[in-house]
VMD Tcl script that draws the C-alpha trace (Angstrom):
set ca {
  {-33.50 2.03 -9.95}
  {-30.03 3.28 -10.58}
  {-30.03 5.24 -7.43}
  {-26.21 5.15 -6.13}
  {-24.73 7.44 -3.63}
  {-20.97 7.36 -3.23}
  {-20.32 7.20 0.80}
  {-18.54 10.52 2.07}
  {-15.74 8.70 3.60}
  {-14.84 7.32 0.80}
  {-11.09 8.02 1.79}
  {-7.40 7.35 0.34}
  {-6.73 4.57 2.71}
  {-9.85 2.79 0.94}
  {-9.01 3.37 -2.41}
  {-5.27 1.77 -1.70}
  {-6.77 -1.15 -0.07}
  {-8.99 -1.87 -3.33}
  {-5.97 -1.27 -5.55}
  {-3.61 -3.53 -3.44}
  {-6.46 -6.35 -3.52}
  {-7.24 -5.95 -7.71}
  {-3.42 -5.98 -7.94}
  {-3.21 -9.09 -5.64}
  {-5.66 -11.42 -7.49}
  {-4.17 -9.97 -10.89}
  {-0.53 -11.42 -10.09}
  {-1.81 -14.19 -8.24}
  {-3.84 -15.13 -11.63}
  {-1.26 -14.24 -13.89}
  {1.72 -16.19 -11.88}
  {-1.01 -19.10 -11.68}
  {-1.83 -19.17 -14.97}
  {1.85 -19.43 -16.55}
  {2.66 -22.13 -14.58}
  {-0.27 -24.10 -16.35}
  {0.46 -23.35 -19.18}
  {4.21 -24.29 -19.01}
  {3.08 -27.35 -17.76}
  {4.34 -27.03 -14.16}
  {1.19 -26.93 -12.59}
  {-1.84 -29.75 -13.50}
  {-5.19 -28.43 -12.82}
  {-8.58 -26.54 -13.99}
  {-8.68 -23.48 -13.17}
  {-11.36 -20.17 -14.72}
  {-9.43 -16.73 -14.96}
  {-11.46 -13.99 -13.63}
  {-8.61 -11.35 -14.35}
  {-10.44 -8.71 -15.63}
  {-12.86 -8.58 -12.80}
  {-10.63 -7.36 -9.98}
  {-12.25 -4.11 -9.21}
  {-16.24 -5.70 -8.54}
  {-14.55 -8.21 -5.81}
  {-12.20 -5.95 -4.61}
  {-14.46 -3.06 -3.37}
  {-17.25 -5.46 -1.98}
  {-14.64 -6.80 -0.05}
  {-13.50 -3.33 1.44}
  {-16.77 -3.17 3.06}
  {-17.29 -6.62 4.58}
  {-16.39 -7.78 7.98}
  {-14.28 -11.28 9.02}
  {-17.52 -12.36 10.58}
  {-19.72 -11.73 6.90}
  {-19.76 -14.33 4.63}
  {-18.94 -14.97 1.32}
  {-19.95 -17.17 -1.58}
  {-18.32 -17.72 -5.11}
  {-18.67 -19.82 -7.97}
  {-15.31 -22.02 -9.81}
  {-14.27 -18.78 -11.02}
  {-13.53 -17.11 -7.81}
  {-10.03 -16.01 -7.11}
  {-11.20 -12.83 -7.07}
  {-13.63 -13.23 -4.31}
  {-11.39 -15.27 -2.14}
  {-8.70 -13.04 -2.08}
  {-10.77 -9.98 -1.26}
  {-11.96 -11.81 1.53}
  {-9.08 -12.43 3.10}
  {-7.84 -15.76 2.24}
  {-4.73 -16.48 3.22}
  {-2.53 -16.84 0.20}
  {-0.42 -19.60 1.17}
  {-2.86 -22.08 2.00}
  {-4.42 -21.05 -0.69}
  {-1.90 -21.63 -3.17}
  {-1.02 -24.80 -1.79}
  {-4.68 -26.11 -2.46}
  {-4.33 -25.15 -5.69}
  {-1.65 -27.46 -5.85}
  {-3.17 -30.30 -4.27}
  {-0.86 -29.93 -1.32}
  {-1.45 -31.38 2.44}
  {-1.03 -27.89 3.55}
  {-3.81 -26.44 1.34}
  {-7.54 -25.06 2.74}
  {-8.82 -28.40 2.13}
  {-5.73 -30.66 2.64}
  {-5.37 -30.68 -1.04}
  {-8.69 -32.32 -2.14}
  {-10.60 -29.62 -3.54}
  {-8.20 -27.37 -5.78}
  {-9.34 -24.31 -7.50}
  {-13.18 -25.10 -8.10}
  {-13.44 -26.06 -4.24}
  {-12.24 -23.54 -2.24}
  {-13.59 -22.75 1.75}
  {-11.69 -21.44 4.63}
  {-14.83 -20.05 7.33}
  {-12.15 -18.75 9.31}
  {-12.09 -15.57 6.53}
  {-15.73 -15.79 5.82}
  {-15.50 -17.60 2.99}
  {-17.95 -20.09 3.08}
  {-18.07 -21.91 -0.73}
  {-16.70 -22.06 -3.53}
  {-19.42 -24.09 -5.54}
  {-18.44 -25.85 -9.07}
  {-22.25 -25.73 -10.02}
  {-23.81 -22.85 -12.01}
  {-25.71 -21.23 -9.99}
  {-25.76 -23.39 -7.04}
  {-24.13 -20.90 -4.70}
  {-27.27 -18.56 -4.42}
  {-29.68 -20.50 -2.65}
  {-26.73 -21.59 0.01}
  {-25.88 -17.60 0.30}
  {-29.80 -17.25 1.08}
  {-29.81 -20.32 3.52}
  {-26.34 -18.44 4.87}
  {-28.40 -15.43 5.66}
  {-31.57 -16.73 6.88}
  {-29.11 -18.58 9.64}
  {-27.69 -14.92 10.36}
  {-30.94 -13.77 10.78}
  {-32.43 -16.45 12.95}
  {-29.60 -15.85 15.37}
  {-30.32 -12.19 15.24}
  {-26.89 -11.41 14.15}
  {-26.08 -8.14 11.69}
  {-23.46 -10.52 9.45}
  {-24.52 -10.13 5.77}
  {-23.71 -12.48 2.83}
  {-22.66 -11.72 -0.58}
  {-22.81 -14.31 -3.04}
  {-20.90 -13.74 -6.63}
  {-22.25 -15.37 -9.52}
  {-22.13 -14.93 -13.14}
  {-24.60 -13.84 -15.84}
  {-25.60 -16.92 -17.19}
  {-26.40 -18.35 -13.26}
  {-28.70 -15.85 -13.19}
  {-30.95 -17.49 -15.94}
  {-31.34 -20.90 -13.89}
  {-33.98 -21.91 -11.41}
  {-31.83 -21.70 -8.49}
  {-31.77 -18.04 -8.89}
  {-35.28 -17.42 -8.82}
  {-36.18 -19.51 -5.81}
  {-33.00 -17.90 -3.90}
  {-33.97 -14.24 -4.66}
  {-37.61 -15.15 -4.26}
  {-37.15 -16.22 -0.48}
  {-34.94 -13.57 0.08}
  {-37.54 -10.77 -1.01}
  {-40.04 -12.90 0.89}
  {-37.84 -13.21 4.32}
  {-36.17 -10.06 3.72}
  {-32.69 -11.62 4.23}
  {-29.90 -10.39 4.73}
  {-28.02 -10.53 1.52}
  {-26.64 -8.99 -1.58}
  {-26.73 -10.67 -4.75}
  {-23.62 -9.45 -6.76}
  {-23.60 -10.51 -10.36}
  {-20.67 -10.35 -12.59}
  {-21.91 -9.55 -15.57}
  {-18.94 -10.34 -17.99}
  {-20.89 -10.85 -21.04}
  {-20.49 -14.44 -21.89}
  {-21.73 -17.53 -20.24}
  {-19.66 -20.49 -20.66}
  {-19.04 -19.50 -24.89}
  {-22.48 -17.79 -24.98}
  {-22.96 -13.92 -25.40}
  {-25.51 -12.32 -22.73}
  {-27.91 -11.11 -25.72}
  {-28.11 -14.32 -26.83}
  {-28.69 -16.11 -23.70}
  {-30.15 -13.53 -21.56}
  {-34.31 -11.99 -21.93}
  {-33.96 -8.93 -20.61}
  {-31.54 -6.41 -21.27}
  {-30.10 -5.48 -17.75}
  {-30.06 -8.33 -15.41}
  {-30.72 -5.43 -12.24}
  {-34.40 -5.10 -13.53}
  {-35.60 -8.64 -12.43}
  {-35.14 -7.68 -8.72}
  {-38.16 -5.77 -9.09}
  {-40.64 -8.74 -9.53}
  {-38.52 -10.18 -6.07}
  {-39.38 -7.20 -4.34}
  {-36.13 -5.79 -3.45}
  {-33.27 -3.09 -5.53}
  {-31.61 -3.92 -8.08}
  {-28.74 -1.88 -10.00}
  {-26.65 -1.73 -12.14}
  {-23.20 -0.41 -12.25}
  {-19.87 -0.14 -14.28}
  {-17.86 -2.98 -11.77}
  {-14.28 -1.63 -13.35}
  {-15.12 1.70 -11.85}
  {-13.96 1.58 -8.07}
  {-15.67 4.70 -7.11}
  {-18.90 3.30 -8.63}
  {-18.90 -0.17 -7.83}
  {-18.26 0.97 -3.74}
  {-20.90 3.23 -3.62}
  {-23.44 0.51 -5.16}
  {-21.89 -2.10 -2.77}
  {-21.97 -0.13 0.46}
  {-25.85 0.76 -0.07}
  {-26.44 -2.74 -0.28}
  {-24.32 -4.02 2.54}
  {-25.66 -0.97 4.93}
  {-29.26 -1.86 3.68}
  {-28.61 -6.17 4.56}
  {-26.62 -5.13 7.91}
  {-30.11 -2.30 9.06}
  {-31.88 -5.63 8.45}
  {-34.35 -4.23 5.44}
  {-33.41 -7.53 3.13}
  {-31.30 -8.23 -0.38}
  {-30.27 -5.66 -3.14}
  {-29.54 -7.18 -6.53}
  {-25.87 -5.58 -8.05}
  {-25.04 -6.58 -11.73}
  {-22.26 -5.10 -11.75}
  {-20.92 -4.76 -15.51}
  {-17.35 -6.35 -16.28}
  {-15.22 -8.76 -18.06}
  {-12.91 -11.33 -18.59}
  {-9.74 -11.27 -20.43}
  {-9.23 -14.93 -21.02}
  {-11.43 -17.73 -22.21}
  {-13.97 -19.68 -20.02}
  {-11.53 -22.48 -19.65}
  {-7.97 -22.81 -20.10}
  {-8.17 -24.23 -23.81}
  {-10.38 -21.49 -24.98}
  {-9.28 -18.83 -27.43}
  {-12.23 -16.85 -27.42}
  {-13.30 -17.28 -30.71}
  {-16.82 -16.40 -30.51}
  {-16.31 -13.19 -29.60}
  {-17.50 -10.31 -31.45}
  {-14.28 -8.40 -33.15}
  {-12.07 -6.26 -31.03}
  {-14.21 -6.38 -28.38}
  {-11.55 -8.50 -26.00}
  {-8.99 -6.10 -27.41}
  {-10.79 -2.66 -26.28}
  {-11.47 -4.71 -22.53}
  {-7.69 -5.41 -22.21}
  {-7.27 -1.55 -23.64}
  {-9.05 -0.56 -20.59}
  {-7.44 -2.97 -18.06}
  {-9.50 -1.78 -14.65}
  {-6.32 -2.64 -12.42}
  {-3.88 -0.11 -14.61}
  {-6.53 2.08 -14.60}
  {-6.94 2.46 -11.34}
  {-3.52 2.46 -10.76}
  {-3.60 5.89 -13.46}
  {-5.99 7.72 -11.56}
  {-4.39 6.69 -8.42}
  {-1.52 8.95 -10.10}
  {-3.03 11.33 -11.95}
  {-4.88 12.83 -8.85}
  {-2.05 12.49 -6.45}
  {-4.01 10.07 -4.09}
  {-0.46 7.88 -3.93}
  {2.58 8.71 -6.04}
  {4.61 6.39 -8.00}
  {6.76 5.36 -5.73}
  {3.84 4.45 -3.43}
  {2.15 2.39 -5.67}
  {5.25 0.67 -7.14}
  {5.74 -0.34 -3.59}
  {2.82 -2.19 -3.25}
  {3.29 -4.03 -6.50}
  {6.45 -4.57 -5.10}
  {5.54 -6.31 -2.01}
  {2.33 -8.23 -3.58}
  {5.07 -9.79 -6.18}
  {6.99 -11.09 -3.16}
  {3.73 -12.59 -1.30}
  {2.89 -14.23 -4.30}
  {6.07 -15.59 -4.66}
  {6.35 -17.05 -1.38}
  {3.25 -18.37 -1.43}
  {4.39 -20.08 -4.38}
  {7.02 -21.68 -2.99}
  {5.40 -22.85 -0.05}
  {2.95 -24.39 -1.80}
  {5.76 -25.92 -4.04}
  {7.84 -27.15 -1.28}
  {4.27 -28.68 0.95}
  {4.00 -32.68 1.44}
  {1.06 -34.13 -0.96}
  {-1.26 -35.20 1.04}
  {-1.37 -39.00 2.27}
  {-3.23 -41.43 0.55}
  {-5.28 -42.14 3.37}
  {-7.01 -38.49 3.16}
  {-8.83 -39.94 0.45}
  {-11.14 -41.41 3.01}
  {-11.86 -38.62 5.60}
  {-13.93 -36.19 5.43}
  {-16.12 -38.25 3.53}
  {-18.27 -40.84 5.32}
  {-19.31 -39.94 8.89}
  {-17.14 -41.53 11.03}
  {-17.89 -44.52 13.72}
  {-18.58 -43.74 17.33}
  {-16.39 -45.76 19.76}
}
mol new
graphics top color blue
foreach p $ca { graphics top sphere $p radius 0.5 }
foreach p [lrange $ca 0 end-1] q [lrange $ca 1 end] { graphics top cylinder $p $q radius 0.2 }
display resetview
């Protein structure tokens, strides 16, 4: 089942692009987050830094024209797909300028123009619209393949047995990519979960499943590309849990108290973004002043994006009623 070959041309260019993208969603979440909690910013938003690496290679492989769908705690994904920051940032903020003029903040992200189809606020709910995404790319007898993130605890609901079912049955073109960070909401996977490795219920959907270490670029690209290839050839959905987690509580408020005992510590101990960034180093695939470049320049387009998104018009009271009841024909 755990059958992963890492693609030859796996190259240097590759690796930077997944290091500048974890690196990107890491100071994006970090800048984001202080300005919550200093009270500058007003809104509810899930952390996902921790998970760089899993969102970061998938999105290596993907095209513009592939689509993506993520759950409330997405950053991650959106960035890898190519969001553009600024608008981004700005709907974050609520701003007129943001992906959705402001109206659907954090937990509501879309912007099709990248790929990025959904940004659900559900648990769970984004599965069955990555299927219906893929069954539409397959009755127009395009090659585009969906990926839709989830969590570990989404993966115990309804909605992902009836999505996964009709995939296996239809042989869609999609890859179901769970990150597996442990905890569901403030519940451990053991405790929540009935089998030990989420990749093994793929087999009773007819389709692969593995699983993989998601902090490990190297690993996590090989497992994605196999399952993108195998969605693009047309021979239906792979199941990826890929194996993470999250440095901060499920919410804002939450300290992470019902966590077992140095466990968060040992996760931030092995931070996958300065990690990479090590062996980045250590086997002379950029030197330092390469990759202190690119952290560099990411800290500017973060900051810019900031203050556009700072300086962007709220949005007029009268948005409050578009894009909400179909409107009259003259």
């Amino acid at each position: 089942m755990d059958d992963i070959s890492v693609p030859a041309d796996i190259g240097p260019d590759t690796l930077l692009e997944i290091f500048t993208v974890a690196t990107r969603i890491k100071v994006c979440d970090e800048k984001f987050r202080s300005l919550v909690l200093a009270g500058q910013v007003s809104a509810q938003y899930y952390s996902p830094r921790g998970q760089e690496i899993v969102s970061a290679s998938v999105g290596s492989l993907l095209r513009p024209d592939d689509y993506v769908v993520t759950t409330y705690r997405g950053l991650h994904d959106q960035i890898a797909k190519g969001v553009p920051l600024r608008e981004l940032w700005a709907e974050f903020f609520g701003k007129a300028t943001g992906l959705c003029k402001g109206k659907g903040g954090p937990m509501h992200i879309t912007h099709p123009q990248s790929g990025l189809m959904v940004t659900t606020g559900i648990v769970g709910s984004g599965l069955p619209i990555g299927a219906g995404l893929a069954l539409a790319a397959q009755l127009r007898g395009t090659d585009q393949v969906t990926v839709v993130n989830f969590g570990d605890g989404a993966s115990n609901i309804g909605a992902f047995h009836e999505a996964c079912n009709l995939a296996g049955v239809w042989k869609l073109p999609v890859v179901f990519c769970c990150h597996n960070n442990l905890y569901a909401e403030h519940t451990s996977f053991e405790d929540g979960t009935s089998v030990g490795r989420i990749a093994d219920r793929a087999a009773a959907y007819g389709f692969p499943g593995v699983r993989v270490n998601g902090n490990d670029p190297v690993e996590m690209l090989g497992a994605a590309a196999a399952a993108v290839e195998r969605a693009r050839r047309g021979e239906g959905p792979t199941l990826i849990e890929a194996m993470t987690f999250r440095f901060y509580g499920h919410q804002m408020s939450d300290q992470n108290e019902y966590m077992k005992p140095g466990e968060l510590a040992a996760a931030r101990a092995a931070d996958p973004v300065v990690a990479m960034r090590k062996w980045l180093a250590d086997t002379a695939i950029a030197d330092e002043q390469r990759l202190a470049g690119i952290e560099a320049d990411i800290k500017a387009e973060v900051e810019d994006a900031y203050r556009f998104a700072e300086q962007s018009p709220v949005a007029d009271l009268g948005e409050a009623l578009t894009d909400v009841y179909e409107e009259a024909l003259a």
